[in-house]
N, CA and C atoms as an extended XYZ file, in Angstrom:
351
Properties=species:S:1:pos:R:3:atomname:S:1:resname:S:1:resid:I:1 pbc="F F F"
N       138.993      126.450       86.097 N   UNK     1
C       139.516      125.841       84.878 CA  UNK     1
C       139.093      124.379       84.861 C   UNK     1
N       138.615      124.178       83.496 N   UNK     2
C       138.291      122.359       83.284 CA  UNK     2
C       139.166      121.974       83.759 C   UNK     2
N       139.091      120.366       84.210 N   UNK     3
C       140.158      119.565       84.461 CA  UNK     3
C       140.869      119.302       82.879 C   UNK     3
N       140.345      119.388       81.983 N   UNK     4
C       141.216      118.813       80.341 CA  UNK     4
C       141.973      119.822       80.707 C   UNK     4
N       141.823      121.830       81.109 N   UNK     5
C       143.235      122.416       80.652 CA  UNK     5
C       143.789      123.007       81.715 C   UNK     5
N       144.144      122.165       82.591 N   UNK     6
C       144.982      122.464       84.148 CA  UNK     6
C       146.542      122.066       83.684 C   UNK     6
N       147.012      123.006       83.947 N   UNK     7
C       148.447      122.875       83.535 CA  UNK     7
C       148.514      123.579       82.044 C   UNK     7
N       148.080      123.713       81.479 N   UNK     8
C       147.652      124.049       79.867 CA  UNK     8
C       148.670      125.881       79.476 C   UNK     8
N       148.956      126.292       80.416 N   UNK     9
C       148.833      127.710       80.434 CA  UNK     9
C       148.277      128.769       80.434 C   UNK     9
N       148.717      129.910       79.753 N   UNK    10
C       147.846      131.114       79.643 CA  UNK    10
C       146.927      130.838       78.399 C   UNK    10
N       145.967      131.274       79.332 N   UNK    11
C       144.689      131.097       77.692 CA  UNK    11
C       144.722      131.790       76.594 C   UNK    11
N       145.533      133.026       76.718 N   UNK    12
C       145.522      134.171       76.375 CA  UNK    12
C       146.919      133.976       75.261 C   UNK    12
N       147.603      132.709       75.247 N   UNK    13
C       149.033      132.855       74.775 CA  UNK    13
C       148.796      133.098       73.354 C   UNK    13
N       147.886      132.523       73.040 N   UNK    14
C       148.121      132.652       71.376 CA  UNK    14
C       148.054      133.713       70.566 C   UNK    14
N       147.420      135.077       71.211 N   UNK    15
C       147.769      136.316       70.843 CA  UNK    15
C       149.276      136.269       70.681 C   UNK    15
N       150.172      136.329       71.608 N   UNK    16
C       151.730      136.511       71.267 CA  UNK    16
C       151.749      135.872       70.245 C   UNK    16
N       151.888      134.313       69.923 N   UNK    17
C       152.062      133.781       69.768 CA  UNK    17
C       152.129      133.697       67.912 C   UNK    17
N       150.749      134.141       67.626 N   UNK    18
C       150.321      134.052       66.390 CA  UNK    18
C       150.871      135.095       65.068 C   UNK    18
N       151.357      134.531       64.393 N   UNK    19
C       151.768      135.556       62.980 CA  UNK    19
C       150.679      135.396       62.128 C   UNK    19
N       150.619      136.678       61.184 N   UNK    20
C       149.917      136.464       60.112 CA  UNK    20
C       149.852      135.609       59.181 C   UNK    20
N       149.262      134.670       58.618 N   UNK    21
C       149.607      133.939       57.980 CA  UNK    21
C       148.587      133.650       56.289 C   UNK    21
N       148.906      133.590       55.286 N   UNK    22
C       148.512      133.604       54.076 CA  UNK    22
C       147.018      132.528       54.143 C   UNK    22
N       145.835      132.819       53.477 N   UNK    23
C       145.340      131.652       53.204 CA  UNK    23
C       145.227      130.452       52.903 C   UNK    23
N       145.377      129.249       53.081 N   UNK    24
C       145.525      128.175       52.794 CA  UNK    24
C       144.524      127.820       51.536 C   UNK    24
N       143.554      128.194       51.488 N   UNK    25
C       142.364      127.793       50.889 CA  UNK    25
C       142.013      126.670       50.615 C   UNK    25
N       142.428      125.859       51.556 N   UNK    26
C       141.952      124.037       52.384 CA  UNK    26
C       140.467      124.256       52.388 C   UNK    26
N       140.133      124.767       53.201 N   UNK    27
C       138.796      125.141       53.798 CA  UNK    27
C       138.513      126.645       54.090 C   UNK    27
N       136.937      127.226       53.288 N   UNK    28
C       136.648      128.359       52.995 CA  UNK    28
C       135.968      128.777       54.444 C   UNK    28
N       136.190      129.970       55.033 N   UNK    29
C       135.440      130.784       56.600 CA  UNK    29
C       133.960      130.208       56.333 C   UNK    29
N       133.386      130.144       55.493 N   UNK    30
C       131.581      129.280       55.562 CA  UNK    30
C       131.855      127.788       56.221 C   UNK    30
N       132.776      127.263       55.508 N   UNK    31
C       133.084      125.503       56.095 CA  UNK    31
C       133.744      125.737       57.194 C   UNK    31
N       134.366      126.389       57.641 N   UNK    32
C       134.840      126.158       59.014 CA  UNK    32
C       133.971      126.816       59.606 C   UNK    32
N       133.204      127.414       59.677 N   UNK    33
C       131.771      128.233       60.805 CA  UNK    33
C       131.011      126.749       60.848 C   UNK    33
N       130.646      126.513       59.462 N   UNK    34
C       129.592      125.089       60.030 CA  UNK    34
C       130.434      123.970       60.819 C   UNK    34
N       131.535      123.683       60.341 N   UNK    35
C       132.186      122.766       61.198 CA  UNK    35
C       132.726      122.770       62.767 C   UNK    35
N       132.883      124.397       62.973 N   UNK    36
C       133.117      124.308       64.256 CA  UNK    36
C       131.254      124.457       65.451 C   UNK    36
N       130.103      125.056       64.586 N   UNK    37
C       129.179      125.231       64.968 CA  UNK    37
C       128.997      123.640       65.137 C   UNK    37
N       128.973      122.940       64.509 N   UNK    38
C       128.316      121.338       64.685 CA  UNK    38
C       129.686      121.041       65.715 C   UNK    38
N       130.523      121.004       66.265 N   UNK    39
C       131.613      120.662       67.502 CA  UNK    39
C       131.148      121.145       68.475 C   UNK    39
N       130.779      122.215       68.320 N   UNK    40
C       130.392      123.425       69.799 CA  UNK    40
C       128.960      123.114       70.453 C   UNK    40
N       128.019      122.463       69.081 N   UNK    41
C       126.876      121.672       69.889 CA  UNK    41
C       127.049      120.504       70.264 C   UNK    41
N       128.012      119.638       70.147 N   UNK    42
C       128.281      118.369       71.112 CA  UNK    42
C       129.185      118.299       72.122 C   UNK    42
N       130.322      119.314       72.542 N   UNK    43
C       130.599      119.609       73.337 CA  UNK    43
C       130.288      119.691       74.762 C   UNK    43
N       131.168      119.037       75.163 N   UNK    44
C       130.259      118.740       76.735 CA  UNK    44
C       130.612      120.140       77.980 C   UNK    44
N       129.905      120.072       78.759 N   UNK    45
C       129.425      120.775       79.339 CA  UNK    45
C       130.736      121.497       80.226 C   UNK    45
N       131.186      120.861       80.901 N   UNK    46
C       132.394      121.171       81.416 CA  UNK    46
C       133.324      122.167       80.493 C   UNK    46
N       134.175      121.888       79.377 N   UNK    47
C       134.438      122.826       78.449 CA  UNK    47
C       133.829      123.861       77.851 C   UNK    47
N       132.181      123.904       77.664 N   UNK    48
C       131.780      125.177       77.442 CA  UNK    48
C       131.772      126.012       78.647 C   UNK    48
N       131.440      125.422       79.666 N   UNK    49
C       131.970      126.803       80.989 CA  UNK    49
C       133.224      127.374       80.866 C   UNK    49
N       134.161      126.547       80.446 N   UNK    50
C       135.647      126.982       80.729 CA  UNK    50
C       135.533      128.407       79.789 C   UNK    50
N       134.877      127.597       78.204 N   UNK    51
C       135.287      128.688       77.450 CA  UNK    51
C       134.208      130.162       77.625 C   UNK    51
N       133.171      129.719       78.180 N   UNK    52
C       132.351      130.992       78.569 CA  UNK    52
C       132.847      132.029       79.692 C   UNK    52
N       133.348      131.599       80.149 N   UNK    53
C       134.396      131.854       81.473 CA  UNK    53
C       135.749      132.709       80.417 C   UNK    53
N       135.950      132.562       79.603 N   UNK    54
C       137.025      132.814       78.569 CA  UNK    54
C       136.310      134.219       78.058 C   UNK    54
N       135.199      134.187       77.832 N   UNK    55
C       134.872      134.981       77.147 CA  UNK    55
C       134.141      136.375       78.014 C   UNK    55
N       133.944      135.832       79.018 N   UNK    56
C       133.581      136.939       79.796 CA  UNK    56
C       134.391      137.831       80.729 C   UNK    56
N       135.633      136.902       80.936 N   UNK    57
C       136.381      137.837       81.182 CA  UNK    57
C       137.231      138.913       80.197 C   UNK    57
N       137.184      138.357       78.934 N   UNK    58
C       137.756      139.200       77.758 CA  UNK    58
C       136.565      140.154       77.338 C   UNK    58
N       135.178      140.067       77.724 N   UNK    59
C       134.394      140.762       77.497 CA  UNK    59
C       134.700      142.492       78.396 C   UNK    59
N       135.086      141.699       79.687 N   UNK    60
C       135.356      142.805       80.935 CA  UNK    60
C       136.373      143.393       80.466 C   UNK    60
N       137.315      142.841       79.617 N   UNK    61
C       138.997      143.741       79.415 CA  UNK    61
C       138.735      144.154       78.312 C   UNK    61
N       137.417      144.312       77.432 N   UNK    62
C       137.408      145.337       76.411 CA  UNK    62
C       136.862      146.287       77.114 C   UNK    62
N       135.848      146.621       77.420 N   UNK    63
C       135.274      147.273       77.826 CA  UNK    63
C       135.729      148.397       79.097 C   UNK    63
N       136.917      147.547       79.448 N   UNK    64
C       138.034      148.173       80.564 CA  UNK    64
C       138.704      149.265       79.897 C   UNK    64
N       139.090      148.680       79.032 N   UNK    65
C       140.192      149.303       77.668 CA  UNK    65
C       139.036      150.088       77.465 C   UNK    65
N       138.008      149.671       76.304 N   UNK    66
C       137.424      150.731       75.370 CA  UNK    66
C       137.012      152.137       76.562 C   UNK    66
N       136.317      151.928       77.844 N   UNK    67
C       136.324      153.211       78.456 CA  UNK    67
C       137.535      154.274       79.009 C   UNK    67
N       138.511      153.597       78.965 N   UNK    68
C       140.078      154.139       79.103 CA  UNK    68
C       140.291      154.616       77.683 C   UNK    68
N       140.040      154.214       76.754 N   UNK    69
C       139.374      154.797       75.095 CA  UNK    69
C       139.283      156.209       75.612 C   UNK    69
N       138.207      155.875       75.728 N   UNK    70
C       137.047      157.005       75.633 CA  UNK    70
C       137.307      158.423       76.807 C   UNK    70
N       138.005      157.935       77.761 N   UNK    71
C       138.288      159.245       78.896 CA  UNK    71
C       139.553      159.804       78.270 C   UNK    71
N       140.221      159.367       77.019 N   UNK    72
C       141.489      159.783       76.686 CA  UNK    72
C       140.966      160.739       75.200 C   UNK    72
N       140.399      159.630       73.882 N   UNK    73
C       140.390      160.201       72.908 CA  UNK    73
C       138.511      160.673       73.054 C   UNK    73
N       137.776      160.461       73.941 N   UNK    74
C       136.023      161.180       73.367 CA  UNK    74
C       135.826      159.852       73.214 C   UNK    74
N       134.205      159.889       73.080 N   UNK    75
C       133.243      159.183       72.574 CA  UNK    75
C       132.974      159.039       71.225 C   UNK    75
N       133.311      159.785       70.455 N   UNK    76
C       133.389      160.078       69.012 CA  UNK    76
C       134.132      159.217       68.105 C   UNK    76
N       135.399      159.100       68.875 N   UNK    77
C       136.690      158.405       68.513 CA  UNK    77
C       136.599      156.689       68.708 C   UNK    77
N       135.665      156.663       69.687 N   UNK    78
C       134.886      155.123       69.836 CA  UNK    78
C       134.527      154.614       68.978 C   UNK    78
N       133.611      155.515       67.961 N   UNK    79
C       132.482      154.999       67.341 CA  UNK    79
C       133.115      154.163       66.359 C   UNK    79
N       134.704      155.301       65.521 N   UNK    80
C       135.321      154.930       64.192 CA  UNK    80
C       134.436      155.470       63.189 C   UNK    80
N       135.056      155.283       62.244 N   UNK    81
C       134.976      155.463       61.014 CA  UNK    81
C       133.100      155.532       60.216 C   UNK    81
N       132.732      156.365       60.076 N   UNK    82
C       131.513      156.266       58.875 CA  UNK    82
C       131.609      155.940       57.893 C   UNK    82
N       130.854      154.515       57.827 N   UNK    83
C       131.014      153.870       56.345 CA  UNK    83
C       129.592      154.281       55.868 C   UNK    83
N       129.819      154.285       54.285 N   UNK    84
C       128.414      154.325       53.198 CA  UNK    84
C       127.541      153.164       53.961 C   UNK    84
N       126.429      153.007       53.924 N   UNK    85
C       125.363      152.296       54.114 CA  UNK    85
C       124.993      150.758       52.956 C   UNK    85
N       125.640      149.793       53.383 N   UNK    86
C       125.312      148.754       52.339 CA  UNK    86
C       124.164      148.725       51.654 C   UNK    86
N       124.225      148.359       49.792 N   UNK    87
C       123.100      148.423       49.511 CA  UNK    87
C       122.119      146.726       49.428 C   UNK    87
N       120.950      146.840       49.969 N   UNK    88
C       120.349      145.539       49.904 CA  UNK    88
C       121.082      144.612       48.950 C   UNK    88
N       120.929      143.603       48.990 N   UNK    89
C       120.709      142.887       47.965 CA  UNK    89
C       119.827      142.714       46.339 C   UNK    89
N       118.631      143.254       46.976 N   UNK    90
C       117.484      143.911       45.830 CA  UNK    90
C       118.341      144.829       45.263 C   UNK    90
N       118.657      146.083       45.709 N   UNK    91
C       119.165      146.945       45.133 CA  UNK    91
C       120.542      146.557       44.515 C   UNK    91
N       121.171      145.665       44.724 N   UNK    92
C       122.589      145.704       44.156 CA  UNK    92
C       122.036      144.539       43.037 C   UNK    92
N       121.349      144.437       42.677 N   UNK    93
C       120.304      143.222       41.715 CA  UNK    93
C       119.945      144.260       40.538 C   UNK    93
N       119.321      145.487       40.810 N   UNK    94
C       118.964      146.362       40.191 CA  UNK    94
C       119.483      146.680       38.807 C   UNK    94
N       118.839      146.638       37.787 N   UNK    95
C       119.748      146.915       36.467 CA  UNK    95
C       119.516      148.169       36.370 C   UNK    95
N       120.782      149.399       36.366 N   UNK    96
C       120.569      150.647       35.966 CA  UNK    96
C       120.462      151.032       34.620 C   UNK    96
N       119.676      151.937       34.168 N   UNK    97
C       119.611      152.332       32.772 CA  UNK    97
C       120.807      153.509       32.583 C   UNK    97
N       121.729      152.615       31.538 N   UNK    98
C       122.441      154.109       30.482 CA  UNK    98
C       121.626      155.398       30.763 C   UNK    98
N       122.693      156.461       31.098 N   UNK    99
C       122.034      157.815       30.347 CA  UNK    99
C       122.031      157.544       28.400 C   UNK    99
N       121.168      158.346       28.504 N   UNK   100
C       121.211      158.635       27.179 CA  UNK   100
C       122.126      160.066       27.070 C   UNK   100
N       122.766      160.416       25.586 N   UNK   101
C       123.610      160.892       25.306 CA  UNK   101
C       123.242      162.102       25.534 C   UNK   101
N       122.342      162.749       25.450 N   UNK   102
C       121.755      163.914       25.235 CA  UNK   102
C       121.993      164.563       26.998 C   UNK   102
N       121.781      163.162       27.794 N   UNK   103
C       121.546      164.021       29.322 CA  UNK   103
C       122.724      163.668       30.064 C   UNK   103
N       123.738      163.419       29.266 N   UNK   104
C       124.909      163.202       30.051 CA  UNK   104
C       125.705      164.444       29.786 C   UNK   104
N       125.585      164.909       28.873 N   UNK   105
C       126.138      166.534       29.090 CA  UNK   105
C       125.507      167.513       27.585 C   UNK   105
N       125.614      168.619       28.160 N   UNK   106
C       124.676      170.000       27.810 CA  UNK   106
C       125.861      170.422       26.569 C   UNK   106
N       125.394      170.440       25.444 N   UNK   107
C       126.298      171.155       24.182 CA  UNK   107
C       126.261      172.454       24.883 C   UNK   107
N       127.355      173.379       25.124 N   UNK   108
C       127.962      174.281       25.332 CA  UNK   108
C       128.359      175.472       23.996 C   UNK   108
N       128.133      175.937       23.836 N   UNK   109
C       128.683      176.895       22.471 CA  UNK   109
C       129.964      177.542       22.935 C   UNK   109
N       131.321      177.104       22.533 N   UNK   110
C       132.153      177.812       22.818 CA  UNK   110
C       132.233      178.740       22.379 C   UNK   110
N       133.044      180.065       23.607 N   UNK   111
C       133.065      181.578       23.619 CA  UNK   111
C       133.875      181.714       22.089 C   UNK   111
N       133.833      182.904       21.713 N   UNK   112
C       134.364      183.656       20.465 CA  UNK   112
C       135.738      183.994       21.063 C   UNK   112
N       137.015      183.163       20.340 N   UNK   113
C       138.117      183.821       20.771 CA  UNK   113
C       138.565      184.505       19.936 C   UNK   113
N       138.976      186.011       20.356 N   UNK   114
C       139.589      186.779       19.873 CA  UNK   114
C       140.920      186.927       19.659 C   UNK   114
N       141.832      185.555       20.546 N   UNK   115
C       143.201      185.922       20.190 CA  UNK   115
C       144.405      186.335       21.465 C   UNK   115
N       143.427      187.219       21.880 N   UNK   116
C       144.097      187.661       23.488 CA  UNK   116
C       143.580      187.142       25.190 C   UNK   116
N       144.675      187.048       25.770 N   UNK   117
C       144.190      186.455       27.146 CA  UNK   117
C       144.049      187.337       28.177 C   UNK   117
């Protein structure tokens, strides 16, 4: 552990710790990615070990978990859910053409009712 977080506690507390909480909309997830990306490159050296050190051991306790997953519910059950396939960007750009009236449905001649079912 850095010397900044000796005494600091569990690294781990803020899971308990944390409630859900509503958006603020102070600052949008794009502005805080660039703002914490420009912190994390001046960051000195000592603290990024700590937190790489942070992350690799939480790397080991998924992977602990997810194979304790997997000897219980399958490999299958790992994967989750099949989603549709996003469409490009090009494609969601795409202007579709109207059917025309004619090929959106087939005139039908309704049957001759006689009255009885």
């Amino acid at each position: 552990v850095g010397s900044k977080y000796k005494g600091k506690g569990d690294p781990n507390s803020y899971r308990r710790d944390r409630r859900h909480r509503k958006t603020h909309g102070v600052i949008s997830f794009v502005e805080l990615t660039k703002f914490v990306s420009r912190k994390w490159k001046v960051v000195d050296p000592e603290t990024k070990e700590y937190c790489r050190n942070i992350a690799q051991e939480e790397f080991k306790r998924y992977r602990k978990e997810l194979d304790e997953f997997i000897k219980i519910y399958g490999a299958d059950a790992a994967k989750g859910k099949k989603r549709k396939p996003r469409k490009s960007k090009a494609e969601a750009k795409q202007v579709v053409e109207p059917k025309k009236p004619e090929e959106l449905q087939q005139v039908v001649e309704p049957e001759q009712f006689d009255g009885e079912c």
